[in-house]
PyMOL Python script that loads the backbone (N, CA, C, O; Angstrom):
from pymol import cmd

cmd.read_pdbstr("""\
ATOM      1  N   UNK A   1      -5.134 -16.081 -32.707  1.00  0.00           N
ATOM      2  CA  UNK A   1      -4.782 -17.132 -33.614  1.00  0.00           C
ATOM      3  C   UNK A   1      -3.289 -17.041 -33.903  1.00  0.00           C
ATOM      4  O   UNK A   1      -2.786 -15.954 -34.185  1.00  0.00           O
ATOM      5  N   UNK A   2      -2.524 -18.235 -33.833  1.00  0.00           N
ATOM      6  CA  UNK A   2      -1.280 -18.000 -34.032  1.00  0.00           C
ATOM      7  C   UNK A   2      -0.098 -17.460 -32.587  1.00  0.00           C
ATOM      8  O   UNK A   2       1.111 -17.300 -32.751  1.00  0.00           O
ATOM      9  N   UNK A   3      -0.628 -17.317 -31.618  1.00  0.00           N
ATOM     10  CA  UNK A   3      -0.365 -17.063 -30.461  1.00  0.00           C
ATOM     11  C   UNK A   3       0.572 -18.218 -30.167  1.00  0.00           C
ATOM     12  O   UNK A   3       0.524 -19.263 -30.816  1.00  0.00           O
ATOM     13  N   UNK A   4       1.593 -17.966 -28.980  1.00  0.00           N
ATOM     14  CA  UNK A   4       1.854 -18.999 -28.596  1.00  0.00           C
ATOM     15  C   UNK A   4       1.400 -19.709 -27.106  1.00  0.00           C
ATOM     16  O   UNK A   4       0.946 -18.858 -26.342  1.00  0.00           O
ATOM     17  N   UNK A   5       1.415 -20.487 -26.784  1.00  0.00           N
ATOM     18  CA  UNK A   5       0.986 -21.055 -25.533  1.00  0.00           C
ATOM     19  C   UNK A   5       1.685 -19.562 -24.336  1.00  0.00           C
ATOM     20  O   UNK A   5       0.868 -18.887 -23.709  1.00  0.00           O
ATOM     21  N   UNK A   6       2.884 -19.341 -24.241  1.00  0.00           N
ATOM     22  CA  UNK A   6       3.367 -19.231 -23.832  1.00  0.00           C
ATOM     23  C   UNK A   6       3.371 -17.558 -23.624  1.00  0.00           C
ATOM     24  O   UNK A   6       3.815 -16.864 -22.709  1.00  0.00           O
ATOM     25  N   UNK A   7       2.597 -17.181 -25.029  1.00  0.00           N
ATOM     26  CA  UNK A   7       2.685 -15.470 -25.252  1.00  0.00           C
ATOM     27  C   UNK A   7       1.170 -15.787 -24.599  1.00  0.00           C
ATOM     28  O   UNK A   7       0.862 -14.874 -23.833  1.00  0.00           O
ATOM     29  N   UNK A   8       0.637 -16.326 -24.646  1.00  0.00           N
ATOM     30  CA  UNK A   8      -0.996 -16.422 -24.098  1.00  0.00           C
ATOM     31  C   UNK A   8      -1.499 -16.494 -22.385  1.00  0.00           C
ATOM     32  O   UNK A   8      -2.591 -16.325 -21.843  1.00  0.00           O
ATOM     33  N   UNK A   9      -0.168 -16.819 -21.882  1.00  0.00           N
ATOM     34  CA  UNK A   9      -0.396 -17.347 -20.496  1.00  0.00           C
ATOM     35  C   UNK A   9       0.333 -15.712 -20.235  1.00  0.00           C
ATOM     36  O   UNK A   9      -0.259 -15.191 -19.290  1.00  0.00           O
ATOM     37  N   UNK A  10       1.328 -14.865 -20.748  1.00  0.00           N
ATOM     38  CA  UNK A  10       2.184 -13.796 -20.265  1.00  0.00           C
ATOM     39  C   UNK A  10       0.952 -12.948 -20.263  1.00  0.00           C
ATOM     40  O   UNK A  10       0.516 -12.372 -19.266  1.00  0.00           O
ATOM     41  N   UNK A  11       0.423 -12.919 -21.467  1.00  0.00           N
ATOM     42  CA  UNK A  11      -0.476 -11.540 -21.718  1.00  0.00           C
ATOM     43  C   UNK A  11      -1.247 -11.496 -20.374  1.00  0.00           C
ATOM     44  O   UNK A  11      -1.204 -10.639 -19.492  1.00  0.00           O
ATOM     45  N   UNK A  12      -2.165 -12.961 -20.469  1.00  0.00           N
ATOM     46  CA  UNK A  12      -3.469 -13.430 -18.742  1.00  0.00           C
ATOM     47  C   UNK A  12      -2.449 -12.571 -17.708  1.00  0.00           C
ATOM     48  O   UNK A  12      -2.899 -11.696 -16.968  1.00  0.00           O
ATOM     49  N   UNK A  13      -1.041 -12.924 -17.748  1.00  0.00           N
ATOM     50  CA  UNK A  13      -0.800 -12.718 -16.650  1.00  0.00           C
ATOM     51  C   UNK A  13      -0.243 -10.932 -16.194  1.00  0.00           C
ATOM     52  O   UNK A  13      -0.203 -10.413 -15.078  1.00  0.00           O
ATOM     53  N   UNK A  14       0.128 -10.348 -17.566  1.00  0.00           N
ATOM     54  CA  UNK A  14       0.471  -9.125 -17.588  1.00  0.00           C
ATOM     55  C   UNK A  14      -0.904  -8.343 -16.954  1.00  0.00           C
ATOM     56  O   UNK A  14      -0.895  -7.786 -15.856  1.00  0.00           O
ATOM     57  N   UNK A  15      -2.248  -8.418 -17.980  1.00  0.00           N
ATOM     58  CA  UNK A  15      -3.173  -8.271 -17.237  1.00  0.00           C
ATOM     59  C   UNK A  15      -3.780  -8.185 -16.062  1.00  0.00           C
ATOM     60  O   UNK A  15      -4.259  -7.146 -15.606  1.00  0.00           O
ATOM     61  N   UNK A  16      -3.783  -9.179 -15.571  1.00  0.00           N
ATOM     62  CA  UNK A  16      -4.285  -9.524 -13.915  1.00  0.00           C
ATOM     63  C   UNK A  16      -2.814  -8.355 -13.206  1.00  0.00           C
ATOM     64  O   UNK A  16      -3.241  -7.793 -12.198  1.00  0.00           O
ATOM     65  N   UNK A  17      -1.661  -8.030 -13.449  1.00  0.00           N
ATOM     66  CA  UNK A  17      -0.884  -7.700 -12.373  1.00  0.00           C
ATOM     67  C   UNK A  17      -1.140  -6.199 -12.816  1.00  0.00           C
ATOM     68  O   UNK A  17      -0.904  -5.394 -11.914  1.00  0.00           O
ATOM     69  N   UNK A  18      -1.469  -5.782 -13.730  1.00  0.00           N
ATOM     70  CA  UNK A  18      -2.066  -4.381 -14.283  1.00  0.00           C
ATOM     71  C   UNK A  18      -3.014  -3.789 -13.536  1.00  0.00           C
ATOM     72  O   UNK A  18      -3.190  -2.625 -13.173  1.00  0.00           O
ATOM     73  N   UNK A  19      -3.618  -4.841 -13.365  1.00  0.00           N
ATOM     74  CA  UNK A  19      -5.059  -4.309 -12.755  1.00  0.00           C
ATOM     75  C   UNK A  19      -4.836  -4.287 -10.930  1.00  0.00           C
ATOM     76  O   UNK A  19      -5.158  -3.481 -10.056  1.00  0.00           O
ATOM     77  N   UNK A  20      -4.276  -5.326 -10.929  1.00  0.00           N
ATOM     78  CA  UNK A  20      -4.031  -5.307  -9.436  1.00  0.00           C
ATOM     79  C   UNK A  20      -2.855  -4.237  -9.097  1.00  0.00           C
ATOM     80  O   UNK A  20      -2.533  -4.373  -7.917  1.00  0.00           O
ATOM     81  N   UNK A  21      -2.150  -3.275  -9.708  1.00  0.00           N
ATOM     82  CA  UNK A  21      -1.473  -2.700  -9.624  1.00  0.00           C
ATOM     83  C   UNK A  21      -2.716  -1.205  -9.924  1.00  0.00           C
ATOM     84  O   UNK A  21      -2.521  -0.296  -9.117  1.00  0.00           O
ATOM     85  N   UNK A  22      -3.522  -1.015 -10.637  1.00  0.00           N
ATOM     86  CA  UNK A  22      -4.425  -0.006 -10.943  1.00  0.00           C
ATOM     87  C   UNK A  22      -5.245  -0.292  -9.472  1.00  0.00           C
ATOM     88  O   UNK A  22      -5.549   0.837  -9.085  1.00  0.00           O
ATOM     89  N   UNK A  23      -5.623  -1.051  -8.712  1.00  0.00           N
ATOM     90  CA  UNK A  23      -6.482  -1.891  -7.303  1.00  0.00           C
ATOM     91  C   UNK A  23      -5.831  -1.151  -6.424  1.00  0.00           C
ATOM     92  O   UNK A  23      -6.282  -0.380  -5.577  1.00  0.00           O
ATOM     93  N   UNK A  24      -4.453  -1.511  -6.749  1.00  0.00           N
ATOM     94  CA  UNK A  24      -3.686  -0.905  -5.020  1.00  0.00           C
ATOM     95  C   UNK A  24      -3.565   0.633  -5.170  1.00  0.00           C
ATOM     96  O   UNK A  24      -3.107   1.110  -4.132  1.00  0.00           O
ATOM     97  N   UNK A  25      -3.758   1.324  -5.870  1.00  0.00           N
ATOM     98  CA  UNK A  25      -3.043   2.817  -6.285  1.00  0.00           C
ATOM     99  C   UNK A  25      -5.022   3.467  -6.144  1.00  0.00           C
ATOM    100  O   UNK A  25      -5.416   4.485  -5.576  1.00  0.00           O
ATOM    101  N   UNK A  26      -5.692   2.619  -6.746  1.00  0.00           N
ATOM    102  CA  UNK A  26      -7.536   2.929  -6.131  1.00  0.00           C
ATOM    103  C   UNK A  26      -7.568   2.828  -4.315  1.00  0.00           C
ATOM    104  O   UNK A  26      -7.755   3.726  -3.495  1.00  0.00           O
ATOM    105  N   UNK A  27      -7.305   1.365  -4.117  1.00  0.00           N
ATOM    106  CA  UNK A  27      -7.484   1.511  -2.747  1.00  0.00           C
ATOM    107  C   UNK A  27      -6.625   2.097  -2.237  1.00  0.00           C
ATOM    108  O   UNK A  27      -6.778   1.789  -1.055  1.00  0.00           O
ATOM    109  N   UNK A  28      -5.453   3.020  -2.308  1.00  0.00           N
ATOM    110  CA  UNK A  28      -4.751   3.510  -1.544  1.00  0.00           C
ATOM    111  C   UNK A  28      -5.322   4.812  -1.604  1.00  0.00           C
ATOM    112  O   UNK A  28      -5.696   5.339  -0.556  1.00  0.00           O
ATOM    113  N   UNK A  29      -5.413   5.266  -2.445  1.00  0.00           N
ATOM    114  CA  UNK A  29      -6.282   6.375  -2.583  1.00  0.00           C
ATOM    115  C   UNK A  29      -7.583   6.573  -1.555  1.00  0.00           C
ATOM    116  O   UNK A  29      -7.685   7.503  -0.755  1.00  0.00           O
ATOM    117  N   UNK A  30      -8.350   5.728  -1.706  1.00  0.00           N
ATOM    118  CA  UNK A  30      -9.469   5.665  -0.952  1.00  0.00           C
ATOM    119  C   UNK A  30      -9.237   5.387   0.476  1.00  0.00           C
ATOM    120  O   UNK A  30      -9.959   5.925   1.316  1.00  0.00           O
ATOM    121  N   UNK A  31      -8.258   4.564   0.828  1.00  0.00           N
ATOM    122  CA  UNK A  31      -8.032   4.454   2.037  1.00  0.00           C
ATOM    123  C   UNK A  31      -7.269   5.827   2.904  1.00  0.00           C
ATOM    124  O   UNK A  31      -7.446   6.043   4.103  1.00  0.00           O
ATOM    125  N   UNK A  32      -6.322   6.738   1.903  1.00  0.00           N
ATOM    126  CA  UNK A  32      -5.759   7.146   2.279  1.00  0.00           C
ATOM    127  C   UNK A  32      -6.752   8.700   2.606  1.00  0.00           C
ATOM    128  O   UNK A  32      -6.383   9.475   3.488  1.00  0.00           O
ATOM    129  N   UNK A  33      -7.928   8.955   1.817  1.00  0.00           N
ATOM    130  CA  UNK A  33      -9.260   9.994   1.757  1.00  0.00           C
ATOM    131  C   UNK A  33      -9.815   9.552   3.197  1.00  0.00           C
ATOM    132  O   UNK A  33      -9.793  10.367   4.119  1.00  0.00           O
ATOM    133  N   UNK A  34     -10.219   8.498   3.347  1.00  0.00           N
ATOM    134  CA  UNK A  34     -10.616   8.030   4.643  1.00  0.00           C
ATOM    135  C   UNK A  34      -9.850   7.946   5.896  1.00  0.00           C
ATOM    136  O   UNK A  34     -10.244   8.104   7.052  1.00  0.00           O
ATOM    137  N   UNK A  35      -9.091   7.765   5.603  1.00  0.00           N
ATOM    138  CA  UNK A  35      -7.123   7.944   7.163  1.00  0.00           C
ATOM    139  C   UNK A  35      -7.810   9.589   6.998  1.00  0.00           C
ATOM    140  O   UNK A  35      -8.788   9.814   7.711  1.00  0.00           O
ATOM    141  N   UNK A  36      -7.455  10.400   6.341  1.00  0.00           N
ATOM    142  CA  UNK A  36      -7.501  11.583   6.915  1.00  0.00           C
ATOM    143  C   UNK A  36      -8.610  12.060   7.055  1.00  0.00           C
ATOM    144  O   UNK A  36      -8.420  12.836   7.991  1.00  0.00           O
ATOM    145  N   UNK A  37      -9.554  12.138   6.807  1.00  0.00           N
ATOM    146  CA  UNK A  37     -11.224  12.189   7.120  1.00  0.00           C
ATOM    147  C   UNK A  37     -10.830  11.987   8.835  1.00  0.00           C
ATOM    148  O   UNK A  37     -10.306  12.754   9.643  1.00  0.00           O
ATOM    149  N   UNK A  38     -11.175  11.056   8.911  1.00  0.00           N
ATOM    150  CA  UNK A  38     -11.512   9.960  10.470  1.00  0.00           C
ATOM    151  C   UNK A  38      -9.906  10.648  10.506  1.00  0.00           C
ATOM    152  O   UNK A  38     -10.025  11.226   9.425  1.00  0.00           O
ATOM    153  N   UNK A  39      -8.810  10.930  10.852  1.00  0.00           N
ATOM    154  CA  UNK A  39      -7.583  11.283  11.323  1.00  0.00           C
ATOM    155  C   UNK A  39      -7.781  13.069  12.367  1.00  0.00           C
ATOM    156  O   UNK A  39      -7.339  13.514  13.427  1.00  0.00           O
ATOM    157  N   UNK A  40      -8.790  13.616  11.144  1.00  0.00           N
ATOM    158  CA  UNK A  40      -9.252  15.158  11.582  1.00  0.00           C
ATOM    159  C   UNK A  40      -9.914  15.047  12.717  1.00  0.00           C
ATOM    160  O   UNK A  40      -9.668  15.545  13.815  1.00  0.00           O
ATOM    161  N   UNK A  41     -10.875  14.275  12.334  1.00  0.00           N
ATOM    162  CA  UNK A  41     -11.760  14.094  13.169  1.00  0.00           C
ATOM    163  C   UNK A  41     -11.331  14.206  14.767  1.00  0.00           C
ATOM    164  O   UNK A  41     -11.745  15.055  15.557  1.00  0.00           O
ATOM    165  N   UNK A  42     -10.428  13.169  15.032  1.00  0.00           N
ATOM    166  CA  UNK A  42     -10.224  12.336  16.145  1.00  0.00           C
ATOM    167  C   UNK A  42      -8.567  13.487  16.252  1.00  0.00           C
ATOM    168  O   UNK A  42      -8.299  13.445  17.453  1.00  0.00           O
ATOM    169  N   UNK A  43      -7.773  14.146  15.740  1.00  0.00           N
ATOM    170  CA  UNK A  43      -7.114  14.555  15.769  1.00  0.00           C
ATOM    171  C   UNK A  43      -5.834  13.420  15.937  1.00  0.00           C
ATOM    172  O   UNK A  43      -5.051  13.561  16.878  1.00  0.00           O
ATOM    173  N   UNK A  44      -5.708  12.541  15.182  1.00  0.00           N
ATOM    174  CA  UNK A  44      -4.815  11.368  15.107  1.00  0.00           C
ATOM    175  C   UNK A  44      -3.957  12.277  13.630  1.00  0.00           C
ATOM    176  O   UNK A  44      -4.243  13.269  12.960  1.00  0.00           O
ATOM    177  N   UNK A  45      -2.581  11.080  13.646  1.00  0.00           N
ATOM    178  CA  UNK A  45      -2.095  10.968  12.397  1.00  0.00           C
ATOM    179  C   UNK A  45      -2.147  10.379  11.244  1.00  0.00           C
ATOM    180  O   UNK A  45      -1.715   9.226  11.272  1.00  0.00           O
ATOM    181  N   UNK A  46      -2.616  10.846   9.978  1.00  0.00           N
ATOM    182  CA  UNK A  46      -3.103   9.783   8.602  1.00  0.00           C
ATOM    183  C   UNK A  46      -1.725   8.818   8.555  1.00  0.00           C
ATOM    184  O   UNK A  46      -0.658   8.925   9.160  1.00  0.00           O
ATOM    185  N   UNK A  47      -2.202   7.837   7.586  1.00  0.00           N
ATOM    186  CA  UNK A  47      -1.011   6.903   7.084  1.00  0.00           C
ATOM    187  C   UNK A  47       0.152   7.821   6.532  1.00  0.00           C
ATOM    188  O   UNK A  47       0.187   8.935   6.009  1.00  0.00           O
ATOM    189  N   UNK A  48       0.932   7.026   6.817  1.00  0.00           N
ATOM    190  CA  UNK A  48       2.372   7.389   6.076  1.00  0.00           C
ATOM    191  C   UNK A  48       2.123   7.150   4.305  1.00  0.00           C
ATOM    192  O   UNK A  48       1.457   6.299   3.716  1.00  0.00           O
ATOM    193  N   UNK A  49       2.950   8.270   3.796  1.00  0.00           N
ATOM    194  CA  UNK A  49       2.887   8.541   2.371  1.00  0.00           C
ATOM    195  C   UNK A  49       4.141   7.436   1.941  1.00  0.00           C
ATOM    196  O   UNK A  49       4.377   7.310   0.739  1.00  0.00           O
ATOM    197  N   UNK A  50       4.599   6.979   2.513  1.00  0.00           N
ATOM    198  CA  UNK A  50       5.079   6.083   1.964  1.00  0.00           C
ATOM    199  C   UNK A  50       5.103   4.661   2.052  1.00  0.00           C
ATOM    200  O   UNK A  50       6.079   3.918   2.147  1.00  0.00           O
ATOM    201  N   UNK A  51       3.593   4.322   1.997  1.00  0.00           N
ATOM    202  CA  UNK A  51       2.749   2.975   1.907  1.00  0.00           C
ATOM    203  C   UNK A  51       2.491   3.307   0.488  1.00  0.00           C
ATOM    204  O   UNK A  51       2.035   2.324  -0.097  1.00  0.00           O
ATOM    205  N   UNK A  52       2.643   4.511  -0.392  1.00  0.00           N
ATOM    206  CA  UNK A  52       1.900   4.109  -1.398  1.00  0.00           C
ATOM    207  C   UNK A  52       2.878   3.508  -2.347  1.00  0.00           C
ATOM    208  O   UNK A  52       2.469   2.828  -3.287  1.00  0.00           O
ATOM    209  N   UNK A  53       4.715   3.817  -2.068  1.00  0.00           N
ATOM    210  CA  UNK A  53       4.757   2.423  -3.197  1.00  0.00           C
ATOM    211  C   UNK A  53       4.147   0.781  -2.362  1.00  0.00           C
ATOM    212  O   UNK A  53       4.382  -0.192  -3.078  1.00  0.00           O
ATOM    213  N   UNK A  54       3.560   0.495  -1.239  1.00  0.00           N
ATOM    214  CA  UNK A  54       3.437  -0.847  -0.725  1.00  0.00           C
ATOM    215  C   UNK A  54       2.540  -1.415  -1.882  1.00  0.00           C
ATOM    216  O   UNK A  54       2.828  -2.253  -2.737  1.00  0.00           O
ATOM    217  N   UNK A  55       0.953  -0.477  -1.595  1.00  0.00           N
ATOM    218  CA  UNK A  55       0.248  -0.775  -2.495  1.00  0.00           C
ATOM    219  C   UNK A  55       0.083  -1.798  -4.087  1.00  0.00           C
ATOM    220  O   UNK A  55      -0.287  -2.917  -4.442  1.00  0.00           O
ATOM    221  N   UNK A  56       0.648  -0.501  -4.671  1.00  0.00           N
ATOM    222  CA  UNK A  56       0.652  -1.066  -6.207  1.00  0.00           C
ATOM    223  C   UNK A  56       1.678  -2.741  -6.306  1.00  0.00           C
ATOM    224  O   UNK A  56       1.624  -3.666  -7.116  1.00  0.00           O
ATOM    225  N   UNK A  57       2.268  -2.584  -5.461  1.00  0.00           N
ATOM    226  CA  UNK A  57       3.443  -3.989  -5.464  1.00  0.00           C
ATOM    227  C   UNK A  57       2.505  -5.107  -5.106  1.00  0.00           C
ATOM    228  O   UNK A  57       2.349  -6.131  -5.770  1.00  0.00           O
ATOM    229  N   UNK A  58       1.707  -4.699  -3.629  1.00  0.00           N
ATOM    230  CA  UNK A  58       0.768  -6.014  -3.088  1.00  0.00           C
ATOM    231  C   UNK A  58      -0.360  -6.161  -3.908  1.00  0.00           C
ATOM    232  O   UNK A  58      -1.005  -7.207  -3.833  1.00  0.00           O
ATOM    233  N   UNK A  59      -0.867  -4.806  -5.082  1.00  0.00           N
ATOM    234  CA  UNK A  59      -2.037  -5.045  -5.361  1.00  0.00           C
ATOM    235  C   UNK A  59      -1.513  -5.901  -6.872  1.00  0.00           C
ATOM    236  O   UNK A  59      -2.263  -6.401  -7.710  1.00  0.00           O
ATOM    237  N   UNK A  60      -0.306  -5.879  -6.886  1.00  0.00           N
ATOM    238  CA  UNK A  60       0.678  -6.897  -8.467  1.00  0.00           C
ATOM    239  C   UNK A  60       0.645  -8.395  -7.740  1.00  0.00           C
ATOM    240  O   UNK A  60       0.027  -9.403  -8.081  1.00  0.00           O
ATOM    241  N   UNK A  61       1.067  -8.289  -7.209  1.00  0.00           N
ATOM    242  CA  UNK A  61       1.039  -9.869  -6.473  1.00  0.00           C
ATOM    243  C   UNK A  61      -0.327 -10.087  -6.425  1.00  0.00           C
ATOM    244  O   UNK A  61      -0.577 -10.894  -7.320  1.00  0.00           O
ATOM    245  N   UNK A  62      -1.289  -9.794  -5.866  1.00  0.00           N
ATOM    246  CA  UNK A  62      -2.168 -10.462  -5.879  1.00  0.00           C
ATOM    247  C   UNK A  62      -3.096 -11.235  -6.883  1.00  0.00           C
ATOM    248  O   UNK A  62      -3.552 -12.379  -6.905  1.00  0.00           O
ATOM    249  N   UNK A  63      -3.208  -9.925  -7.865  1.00  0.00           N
ATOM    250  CA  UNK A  63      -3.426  -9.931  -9.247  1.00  0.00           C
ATOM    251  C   UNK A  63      -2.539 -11.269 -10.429  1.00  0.00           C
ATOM    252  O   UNK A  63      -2.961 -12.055 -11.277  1.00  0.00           O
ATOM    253  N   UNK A  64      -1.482 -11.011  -9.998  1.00  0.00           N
ATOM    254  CA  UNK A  64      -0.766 -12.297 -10.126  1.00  0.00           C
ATOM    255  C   UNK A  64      -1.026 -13.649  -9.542  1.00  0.00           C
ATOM    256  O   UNK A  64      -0.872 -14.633 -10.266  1.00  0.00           O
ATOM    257  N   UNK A  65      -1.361 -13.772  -8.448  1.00  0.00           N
ATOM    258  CA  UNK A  65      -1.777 -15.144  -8.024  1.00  0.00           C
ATOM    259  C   UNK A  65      -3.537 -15.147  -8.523  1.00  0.00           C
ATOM    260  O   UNK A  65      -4.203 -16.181  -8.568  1.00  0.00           O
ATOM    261  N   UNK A  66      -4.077 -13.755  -8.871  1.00  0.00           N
ATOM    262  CA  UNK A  66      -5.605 -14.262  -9.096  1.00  0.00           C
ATOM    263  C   UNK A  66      -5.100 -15.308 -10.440  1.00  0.00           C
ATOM    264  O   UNK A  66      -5.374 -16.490 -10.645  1.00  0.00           O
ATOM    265  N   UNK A  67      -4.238 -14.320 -11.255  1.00  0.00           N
ATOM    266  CA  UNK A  67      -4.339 -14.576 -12.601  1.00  0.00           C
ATOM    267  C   UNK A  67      -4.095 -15.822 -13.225  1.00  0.00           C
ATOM    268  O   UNK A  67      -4.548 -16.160 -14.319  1.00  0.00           O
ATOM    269  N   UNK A  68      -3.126 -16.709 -12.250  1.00  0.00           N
ATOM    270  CA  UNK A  68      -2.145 -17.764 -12.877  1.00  0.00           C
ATOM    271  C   UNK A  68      -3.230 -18.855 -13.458  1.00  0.00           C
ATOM    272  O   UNK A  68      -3.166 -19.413 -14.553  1.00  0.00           O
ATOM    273  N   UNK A  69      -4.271 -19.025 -12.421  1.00  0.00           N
ATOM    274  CA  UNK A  69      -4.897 -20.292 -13.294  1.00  0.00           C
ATOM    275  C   UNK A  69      -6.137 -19.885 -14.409  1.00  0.00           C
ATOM    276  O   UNK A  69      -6.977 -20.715 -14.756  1.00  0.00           O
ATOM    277  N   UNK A  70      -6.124 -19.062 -14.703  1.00  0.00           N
ATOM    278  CA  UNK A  70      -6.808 -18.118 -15.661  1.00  0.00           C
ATOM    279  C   UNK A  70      -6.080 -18.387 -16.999  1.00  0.00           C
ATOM    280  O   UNK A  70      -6.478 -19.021 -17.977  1.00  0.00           O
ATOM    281  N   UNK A  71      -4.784 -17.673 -16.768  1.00  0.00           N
ATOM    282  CA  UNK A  71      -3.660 -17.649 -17.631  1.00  0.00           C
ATOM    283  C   UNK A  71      -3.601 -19.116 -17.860  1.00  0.00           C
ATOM    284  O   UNK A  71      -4.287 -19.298 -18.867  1.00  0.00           O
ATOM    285  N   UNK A  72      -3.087 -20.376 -17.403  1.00  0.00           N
ATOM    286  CA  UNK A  72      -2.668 -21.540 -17.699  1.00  0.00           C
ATOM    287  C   UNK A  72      -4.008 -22.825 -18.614  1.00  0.00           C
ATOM    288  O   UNK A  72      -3.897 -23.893 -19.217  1.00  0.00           O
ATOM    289  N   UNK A  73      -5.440 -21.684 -18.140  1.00  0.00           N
ATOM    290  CA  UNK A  73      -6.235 -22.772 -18.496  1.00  0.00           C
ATOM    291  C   UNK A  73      -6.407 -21.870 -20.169  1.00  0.00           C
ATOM    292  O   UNK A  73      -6.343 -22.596 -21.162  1.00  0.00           O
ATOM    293  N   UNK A  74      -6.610 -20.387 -20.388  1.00  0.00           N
ATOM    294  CA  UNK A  74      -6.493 -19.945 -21.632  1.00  0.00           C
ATOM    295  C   UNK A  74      -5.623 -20.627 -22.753  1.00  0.00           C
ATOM    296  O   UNK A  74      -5.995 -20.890 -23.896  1.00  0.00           O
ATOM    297  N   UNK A  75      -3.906 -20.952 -21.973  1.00  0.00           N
ATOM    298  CA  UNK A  75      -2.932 -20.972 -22.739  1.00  0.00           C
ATOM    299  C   UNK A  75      -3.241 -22.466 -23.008  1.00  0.00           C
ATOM    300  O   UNK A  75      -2.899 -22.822 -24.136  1.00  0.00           O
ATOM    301  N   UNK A  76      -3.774 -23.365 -22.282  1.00  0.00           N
ATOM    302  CA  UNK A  76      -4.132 -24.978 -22.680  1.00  0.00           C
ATOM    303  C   UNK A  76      -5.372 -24.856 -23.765  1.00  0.00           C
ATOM    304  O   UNK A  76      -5.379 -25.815 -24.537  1.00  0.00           O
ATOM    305  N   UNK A  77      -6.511 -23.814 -24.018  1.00  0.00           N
ATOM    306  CA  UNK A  77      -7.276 -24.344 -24.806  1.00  0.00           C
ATOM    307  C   UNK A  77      -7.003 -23.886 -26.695  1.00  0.00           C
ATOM    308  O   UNK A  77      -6.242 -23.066 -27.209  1.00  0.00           O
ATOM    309  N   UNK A  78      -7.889 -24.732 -27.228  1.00  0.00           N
ATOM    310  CA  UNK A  78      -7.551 -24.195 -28.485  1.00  0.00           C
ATOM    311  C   UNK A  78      -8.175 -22.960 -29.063  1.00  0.00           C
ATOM    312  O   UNK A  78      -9.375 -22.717 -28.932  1.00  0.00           O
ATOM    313  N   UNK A  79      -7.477 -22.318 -29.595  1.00  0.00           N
ATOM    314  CA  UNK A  79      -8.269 -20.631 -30.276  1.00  0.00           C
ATOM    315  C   UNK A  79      -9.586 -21.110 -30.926  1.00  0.00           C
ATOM    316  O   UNK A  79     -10.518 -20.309 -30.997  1.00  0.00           O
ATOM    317  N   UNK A  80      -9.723 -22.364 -31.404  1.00  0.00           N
ATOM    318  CA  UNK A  80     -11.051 -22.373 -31.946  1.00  0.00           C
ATOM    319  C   UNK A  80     -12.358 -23.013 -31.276  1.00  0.00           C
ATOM    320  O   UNK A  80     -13.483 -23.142 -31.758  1.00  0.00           O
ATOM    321  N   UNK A  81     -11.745 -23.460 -29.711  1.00  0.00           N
ATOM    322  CA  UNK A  81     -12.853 -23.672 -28.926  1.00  0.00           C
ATOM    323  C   UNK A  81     -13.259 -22.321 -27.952  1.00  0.00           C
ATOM    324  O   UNK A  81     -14.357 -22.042 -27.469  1.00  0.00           O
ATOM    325  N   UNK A  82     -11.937 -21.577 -27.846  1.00  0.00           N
ATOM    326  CA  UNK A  82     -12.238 -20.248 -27.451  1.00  0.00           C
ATOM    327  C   UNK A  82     -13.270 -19.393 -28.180  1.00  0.00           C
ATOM    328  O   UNK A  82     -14.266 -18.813 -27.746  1.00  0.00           O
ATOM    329  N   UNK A  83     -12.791 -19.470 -29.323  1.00  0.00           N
ATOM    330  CA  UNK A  83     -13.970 -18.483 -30.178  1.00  0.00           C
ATOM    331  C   UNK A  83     -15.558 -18.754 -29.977  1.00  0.00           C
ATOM    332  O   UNK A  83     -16.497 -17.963 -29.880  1.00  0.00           O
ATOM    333  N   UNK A  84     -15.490 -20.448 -29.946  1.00  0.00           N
ATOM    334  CA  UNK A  84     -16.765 -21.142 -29.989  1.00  0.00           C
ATOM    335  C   UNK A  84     -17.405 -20.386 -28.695  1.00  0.00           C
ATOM    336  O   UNK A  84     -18.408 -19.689 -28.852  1.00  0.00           O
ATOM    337  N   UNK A  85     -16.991 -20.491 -27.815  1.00  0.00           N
ATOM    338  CA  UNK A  85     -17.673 -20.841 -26.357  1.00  0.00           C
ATOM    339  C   UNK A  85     -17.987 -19.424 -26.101  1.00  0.00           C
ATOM    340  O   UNK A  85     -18.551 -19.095 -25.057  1.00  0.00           O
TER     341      UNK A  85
END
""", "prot")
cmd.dss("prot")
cmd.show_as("cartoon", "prot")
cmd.util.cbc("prot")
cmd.orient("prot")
């Protein structure tokens, strides 16, 4: 209540790039448990350690494009049809 349009669409959007930034740093993790698993195995080389800043950046962007129309339809409605629904 009392929000502005504008602080309402940042927060949606701070959110979504949070998480997609917490996404890429999970799946890198997991991907990177699995590269070397299957790497032993086969006697190959795991990923390079330095994909993991790629991650958190692609998993912000994405999170960001989930977020935008999330964010824009929150920041259009009113706090008291929000509460309602």
């Amino acid at each position: 209540m009392g929000a502005s349009r504008r602080g309402i669409a940042w927060l949606f959007l701070t959110e979504s790039a949070m998480l997609g930034v917490v996404g890429g740093f999970v799946g890198y993790a997991g991907g990177q448990i699995l590269s070397i698993v299957v790497s032993a195995a086969n006697g190959w080389y795991p990923i390079k350690l330095w994909y993991l800043a790629l991650t958190p950046l692609l998993g912000m962007m994405v999170g960001v494009l989930a977020g935008v129309y999330p964010a824009l339809k929150a920041a259009r409605q009113e706090p008291v049809e929000a509460l309602r629904a």
